[in-house]
Every structure is written in structure tokens, then in C-alpha cells.
C-alpha positions in Angstrom: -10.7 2.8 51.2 -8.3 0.2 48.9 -5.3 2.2 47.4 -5.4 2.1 43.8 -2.2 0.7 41.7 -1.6 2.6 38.8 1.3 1.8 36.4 3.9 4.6 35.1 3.5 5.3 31.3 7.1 4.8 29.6 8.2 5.6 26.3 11.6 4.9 24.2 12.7 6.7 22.4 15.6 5.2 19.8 17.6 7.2 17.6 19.3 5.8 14.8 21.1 6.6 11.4 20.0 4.6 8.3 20.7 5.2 5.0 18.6 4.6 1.9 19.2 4.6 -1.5 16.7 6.2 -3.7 16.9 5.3 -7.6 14.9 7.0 -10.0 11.6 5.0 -11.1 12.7 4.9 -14.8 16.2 2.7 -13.7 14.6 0.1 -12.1 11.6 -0.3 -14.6 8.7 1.4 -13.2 6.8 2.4 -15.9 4.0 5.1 -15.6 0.4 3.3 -16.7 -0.8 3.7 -20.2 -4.5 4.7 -20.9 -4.5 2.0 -24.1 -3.9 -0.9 -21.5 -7.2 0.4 -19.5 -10.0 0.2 -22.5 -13.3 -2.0 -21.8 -12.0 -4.9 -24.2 -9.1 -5.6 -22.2 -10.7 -5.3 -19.1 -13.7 -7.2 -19.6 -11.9 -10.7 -18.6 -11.0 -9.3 -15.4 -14.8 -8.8 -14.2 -16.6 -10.9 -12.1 -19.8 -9.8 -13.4 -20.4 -8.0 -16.6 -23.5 -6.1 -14.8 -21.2 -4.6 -12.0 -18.2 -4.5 -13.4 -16.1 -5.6 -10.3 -13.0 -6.8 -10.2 -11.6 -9.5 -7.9 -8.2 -9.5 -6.3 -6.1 -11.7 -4.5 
């Protein structure tokens, strides 16, 4: 009977120290979305088709 090789499972582990700095949304211009810029009329040049109402992204 052939000996079977099996290879040890190894894991590293890093620790490290980062810092981050969190602004708030409202300093760096994030606005919160407005229902007015959601109505049909301004969405309609976005569809694809006008029967399903898709819209493509790149």
C-alpha cells in the first residue's frame, strides 16, 4: 500500500495598526438623494426600452 503525502494547512496571521480618518459625509459633499431627481420624466432617457423600463450601466 503507497503512503499518501498530505500537505500541512498554515495560516498567518498579521497584526497591524492603521489609522483612518473618518469625515462626516456632509464635508466632503455627499449629499443624501432627492426624491424630485427620481420622477419618470427625468428618468425616461436613461431606459433602454420604454416597455421594461431597464436601465443600462457601465
Amino acid at each position: 500500500m503507497k503512503k499518501k503525502k498530505y500537505t500541512k494547512p498554515q495560516i498567518s496571521v498579521f497584526q497591524i495598526e492603521s489609522q483612518a480618518i473618518l469625515a462626516p459625509a456632509s464635508e466632503i459633499g455627499i449629499q443624501a438623494a432627492q426624491p424630485k431627481l427620481y420622477n419618470e420624466e427625468d428618468v425616461k432617457s436613461m431606459w433602454d426600452r420604454s416597455d421594461s423600463k431597464t436601465i443600462w450601466s457601465d
